[in-house]
Backbone atoms as SQL, in Angstrom:
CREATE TABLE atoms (id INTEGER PRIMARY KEY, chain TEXT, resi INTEGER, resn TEXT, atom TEXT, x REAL, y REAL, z REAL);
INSERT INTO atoms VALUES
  (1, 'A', 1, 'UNK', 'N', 88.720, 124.216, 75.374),
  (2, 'A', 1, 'UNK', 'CA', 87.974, 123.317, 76.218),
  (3, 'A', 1, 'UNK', 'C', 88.500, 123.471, 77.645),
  (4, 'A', 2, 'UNK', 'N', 87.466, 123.426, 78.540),
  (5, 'A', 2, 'UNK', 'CA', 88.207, 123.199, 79.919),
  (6, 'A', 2, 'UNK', 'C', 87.999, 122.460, 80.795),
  (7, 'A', 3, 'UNK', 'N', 88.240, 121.824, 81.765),
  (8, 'A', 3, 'UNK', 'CA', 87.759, 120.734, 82.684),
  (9, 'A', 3, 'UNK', 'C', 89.391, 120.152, 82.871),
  (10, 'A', 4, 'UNK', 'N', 89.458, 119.075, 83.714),
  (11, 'A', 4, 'UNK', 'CA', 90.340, 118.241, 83.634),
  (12, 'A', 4, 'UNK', 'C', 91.068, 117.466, 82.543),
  (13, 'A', 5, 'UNK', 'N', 91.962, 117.542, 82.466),
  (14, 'A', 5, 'UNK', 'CA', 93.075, 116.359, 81.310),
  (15, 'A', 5, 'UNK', 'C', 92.912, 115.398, 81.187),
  (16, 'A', 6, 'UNK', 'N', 91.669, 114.800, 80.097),
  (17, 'A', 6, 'UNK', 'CA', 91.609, 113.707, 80.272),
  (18, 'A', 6, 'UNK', 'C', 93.117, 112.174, 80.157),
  (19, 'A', 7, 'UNK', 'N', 94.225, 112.597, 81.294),
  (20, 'A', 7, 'UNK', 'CA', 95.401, 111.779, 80.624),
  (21, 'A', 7, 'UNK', 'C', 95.355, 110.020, 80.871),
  (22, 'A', 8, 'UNK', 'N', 94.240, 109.863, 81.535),
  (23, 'A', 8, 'UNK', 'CA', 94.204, 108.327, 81.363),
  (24, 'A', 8, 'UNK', 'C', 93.691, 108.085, 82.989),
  (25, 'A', 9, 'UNK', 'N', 93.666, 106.983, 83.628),
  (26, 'A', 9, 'UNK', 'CA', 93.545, 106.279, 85.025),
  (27, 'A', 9, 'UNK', 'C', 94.758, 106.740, 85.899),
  (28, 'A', 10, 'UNK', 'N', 94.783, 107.072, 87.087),
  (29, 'A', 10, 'UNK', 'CA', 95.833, 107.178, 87.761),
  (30, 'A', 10, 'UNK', 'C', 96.437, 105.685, 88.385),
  (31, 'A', 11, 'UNK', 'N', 97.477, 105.399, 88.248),
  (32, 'A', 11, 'UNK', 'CA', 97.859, 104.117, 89.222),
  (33, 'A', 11, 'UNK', 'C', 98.764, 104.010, 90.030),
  (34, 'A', 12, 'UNK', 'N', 98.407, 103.212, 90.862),
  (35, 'A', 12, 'UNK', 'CA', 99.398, 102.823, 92.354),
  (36, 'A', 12, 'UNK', 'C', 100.745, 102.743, 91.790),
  (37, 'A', 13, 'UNK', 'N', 101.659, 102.869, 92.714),
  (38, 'A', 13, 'UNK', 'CA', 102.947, 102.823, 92.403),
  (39, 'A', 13, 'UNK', 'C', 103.373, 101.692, 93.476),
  (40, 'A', 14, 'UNK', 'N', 104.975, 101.105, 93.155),
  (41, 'A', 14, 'UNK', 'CA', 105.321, 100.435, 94.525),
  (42, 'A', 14, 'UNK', 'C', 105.685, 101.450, 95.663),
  (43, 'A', 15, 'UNK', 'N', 105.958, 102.443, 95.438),
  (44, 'A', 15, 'UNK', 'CA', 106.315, 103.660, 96.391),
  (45, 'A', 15, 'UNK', 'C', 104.944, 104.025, 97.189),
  (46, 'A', 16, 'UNK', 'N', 103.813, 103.983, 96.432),
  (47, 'A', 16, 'UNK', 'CA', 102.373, 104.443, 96.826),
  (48, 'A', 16, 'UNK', 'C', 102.072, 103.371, 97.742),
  (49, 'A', 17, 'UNK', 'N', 102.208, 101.653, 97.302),
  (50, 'A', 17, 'UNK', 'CA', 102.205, 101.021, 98.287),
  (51, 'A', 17, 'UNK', 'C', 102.906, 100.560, 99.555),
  (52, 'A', 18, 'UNK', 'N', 104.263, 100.773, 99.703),
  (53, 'A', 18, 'UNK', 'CA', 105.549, 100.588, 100.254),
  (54, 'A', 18, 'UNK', 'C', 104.838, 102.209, 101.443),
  (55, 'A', 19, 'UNK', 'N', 104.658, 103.323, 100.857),
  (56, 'A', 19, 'UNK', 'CA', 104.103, 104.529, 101.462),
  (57, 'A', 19, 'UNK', 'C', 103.252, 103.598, 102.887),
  (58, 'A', 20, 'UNK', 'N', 102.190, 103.796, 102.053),
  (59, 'A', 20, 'UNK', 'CA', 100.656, 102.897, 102.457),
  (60, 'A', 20, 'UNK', 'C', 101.205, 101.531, 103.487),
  (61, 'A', 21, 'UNK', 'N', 102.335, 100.552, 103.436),
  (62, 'A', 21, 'UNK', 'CA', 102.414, 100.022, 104.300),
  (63, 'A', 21, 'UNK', 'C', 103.249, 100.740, 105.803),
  (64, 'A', 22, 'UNK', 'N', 103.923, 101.382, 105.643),
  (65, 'A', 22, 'UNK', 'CA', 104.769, 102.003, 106.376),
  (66, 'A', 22, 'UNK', 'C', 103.952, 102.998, 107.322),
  (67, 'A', 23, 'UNK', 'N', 102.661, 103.436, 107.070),
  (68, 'A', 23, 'UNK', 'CA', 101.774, 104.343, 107.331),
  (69, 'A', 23, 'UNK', 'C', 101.019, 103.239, 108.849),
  (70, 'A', 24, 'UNK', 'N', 100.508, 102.147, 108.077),
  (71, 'A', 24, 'UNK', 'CA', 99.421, 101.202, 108.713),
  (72, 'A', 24, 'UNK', 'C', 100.279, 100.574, 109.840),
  (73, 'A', 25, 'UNK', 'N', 101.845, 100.439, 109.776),
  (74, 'A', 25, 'UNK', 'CA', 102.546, 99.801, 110.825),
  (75, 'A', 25, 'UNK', 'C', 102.851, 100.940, 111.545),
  (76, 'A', 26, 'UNK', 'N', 103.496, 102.119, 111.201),
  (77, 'A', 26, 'UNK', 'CA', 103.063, 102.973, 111.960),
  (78, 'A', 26, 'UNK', 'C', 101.932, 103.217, 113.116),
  (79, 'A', 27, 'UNK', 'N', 100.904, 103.009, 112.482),
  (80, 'A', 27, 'UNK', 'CA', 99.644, 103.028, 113.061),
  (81, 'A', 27, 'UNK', 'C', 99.139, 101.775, 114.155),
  (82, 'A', 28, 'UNK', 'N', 99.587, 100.710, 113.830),
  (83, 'A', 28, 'UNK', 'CA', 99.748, 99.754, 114.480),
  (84, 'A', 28, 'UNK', 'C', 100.403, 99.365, 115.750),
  (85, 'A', 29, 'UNK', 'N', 101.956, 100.093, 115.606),
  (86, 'A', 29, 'UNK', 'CA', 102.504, 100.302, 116.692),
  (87, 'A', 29, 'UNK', 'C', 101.389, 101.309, 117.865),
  (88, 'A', 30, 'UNK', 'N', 100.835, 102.631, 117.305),
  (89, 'A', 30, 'UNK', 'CA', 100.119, 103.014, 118.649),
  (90, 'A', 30, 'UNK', 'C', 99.089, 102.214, 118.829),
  (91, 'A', 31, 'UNK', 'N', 98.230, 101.519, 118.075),
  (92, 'A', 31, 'UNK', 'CA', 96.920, 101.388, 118.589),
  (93, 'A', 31, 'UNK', 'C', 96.253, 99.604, 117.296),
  (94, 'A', 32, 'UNK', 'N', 96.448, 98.845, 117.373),
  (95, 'A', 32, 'UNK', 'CA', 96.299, 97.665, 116.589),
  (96, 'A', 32, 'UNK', 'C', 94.637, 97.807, 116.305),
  (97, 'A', 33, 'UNK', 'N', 93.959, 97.474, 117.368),
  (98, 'A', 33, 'UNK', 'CA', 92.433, 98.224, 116.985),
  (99, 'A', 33, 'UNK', 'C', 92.156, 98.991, 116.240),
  (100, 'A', 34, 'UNK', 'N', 92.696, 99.599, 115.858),
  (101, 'A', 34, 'UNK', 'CA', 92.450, 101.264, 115.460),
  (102, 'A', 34, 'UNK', 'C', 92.949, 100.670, 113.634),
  (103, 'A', 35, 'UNK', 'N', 94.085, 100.354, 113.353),
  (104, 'A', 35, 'UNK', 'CA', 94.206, 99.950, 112.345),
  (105, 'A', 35, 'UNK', 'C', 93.079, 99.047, 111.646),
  (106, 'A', 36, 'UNK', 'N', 92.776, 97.870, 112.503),
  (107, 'A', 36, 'UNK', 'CA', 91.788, 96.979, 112.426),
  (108, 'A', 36, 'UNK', 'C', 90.414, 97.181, 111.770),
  (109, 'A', 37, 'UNK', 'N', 90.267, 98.676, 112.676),
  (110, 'A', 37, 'UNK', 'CA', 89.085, 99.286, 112.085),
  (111, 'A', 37, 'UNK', 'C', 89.284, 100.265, 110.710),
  (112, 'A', 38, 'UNK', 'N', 90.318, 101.073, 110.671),
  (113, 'A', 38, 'UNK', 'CA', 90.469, 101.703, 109.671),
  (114, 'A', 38, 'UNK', 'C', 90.572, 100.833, 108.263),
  (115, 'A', 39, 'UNK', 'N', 91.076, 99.762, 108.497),
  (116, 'A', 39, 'UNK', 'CA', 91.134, 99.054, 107.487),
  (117, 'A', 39, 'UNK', 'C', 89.657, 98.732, 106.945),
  (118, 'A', 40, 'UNK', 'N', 88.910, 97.805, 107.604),
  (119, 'A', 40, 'UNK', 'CA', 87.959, 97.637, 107.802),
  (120, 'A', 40, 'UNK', 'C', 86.626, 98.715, 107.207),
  (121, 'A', 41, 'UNK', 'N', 86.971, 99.947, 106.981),
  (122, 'A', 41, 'UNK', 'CA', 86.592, 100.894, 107.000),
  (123, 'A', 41, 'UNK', 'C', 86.419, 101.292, 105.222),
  (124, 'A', 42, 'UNK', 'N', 88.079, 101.148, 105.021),
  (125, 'A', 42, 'UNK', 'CA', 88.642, 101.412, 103.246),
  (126, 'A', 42, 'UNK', 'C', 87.663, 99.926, 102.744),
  (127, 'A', 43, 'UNK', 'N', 88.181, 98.915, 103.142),
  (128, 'A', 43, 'UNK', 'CA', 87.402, 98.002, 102.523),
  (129, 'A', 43, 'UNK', 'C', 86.168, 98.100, 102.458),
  (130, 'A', 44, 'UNK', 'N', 85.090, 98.430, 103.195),
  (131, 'A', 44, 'UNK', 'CA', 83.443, 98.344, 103.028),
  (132, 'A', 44, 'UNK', 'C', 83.871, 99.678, 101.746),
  (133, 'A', 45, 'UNK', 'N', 84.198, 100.718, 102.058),
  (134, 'A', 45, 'UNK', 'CA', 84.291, 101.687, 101.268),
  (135, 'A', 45, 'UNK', 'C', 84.657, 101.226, 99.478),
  (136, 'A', 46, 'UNK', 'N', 85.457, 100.601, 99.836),
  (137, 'A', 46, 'UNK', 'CA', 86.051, 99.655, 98.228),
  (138, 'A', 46, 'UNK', 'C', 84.985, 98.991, 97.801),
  (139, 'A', 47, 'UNK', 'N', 84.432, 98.269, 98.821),
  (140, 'A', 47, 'UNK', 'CA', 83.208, 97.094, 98.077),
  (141, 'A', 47, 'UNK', 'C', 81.952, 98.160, 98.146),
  (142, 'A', 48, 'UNK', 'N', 81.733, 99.071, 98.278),
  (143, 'A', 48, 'UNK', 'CA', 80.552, 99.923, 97.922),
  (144, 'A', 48, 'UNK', 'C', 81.073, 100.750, 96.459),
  (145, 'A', 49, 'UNK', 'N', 81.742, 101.385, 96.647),
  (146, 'A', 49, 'UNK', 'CA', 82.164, 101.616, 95.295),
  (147, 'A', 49, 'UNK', 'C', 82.228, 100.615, 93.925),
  (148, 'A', 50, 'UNK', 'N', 82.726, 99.260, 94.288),
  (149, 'A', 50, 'UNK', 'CA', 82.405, 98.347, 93.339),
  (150, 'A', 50, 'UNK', 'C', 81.424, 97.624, 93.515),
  (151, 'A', 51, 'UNK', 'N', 80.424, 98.652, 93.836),
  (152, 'A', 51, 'UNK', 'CA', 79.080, 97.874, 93.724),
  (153, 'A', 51, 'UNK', 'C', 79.023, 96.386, 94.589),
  (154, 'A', 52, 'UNK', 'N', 79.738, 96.200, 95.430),
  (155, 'A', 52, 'UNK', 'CA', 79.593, 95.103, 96.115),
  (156, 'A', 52, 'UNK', 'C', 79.924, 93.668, 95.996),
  (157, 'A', 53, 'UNK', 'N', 81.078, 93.754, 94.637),
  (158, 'A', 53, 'UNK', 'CA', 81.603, 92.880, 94.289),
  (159, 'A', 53, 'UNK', 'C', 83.046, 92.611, 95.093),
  (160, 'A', 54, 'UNK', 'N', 83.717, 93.164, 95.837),
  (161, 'A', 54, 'UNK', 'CA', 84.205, 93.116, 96.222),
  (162, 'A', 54, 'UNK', 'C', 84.707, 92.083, 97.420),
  (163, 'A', 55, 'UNK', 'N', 83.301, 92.058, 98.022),
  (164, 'A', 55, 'UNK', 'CA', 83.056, 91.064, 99.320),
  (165, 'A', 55, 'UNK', 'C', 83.609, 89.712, 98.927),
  (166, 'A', 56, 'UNK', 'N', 83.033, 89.419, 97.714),
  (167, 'A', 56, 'UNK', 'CA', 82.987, 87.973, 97.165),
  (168, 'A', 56, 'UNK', 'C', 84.028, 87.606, 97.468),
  (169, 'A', 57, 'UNK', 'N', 85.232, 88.690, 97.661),
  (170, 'A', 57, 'UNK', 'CA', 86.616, 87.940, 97.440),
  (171, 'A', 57, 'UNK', 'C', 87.708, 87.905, 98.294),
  (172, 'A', 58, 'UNK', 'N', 86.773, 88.156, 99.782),
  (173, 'A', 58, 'UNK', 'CA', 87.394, 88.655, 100.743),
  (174, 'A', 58, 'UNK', 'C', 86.910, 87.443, 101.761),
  (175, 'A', 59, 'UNK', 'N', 87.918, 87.023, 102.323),
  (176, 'A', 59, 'UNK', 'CA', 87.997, 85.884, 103.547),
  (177, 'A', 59, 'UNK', 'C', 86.805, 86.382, 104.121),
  (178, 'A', 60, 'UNK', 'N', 85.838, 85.371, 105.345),
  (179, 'A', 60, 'UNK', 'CA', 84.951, 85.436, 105.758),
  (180, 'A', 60, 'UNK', 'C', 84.872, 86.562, 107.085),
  (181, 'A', 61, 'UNK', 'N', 86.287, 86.307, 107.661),
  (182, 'A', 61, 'UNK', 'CA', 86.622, 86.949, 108.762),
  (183, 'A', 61, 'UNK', 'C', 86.492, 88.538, 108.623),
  (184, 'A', 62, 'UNK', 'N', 87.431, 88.752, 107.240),
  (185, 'A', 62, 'UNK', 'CA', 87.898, 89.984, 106.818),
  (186, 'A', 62, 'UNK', 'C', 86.270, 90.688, 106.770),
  (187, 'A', 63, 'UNK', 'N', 84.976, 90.282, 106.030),
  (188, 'A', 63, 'UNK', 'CA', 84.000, 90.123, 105.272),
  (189, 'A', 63, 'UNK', 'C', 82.933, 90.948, 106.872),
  (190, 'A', 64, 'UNK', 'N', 83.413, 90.006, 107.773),
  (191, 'A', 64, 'UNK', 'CA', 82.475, 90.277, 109.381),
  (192, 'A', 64, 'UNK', 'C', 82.866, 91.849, 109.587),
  (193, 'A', 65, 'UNK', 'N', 84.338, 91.576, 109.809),
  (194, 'A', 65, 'UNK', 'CA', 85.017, 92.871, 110.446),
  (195, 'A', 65, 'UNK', 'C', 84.370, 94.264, 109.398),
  (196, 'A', 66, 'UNK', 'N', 84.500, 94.216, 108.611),
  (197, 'A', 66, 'UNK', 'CA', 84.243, 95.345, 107.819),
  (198, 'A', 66, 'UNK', 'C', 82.614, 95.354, 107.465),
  (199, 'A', 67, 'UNK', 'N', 82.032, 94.727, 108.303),
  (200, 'A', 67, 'UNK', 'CA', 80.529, 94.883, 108.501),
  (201, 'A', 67, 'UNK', 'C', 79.979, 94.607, 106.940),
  (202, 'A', 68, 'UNK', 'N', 80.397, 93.219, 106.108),
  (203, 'A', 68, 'UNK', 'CA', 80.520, 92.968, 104.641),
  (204, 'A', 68, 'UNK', 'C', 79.216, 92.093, 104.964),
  (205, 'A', 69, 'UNK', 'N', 79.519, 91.393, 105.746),
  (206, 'A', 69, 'UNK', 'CA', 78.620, 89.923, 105.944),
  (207, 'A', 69, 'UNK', 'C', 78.172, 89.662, 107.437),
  (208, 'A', 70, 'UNK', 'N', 76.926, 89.450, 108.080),
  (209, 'A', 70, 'UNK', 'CA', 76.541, 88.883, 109.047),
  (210, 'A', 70, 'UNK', 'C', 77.063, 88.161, 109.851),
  (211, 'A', 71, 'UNK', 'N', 78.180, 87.981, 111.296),
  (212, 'A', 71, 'UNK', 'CA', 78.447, 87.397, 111.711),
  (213, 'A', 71, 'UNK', 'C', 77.463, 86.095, 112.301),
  (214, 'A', 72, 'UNK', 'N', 78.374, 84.606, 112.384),
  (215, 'A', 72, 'UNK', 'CA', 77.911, 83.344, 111.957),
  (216, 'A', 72, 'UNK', 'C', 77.241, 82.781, 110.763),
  (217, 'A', 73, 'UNK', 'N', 77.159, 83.789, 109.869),
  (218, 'A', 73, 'UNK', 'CA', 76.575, 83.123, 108.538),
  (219, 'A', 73, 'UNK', 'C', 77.616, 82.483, 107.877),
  (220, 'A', 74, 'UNK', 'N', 76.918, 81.049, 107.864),
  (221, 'A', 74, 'UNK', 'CA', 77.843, 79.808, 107.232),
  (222, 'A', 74, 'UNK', 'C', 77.190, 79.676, 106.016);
């Protein structure tokens, strides 16, 4: 048979995240905007991939920035 191994889900590590924070403060130090948006960016990307469940669970603010939800919709 050939294709990929099926060996299971890959998962985050604390190193993968500890990585991942060290990266974004990095990033922060040159340019805070820039993070702001990149973030902003993974998240719409996350909540499209999960079909859009994602939003639900994300502060309103967070929800604007990442172009989730209509700014002033109460």
């Amino acid at each position: 048979m050939t294709g990929a191994d099926p060996a299971g889900p890959v998962t985050a590590t604390d190193d993968d995240a500890a990585e991942l924070v060290a990266q974004l403060r990095a990033l922060a130090g040159a340019d805070p905007a820039e993070v702001r948006q990149v973030v902003a960016e993974v998240l719409a990307a996350l909540d499209r991939a999960a079909g859009g469940a994602l939003r639900e669970h994300l502060p309103e603010t967070i929800r604007v920035d990442a172009g989730l939800e209509a700014p002033g919709r109460i």
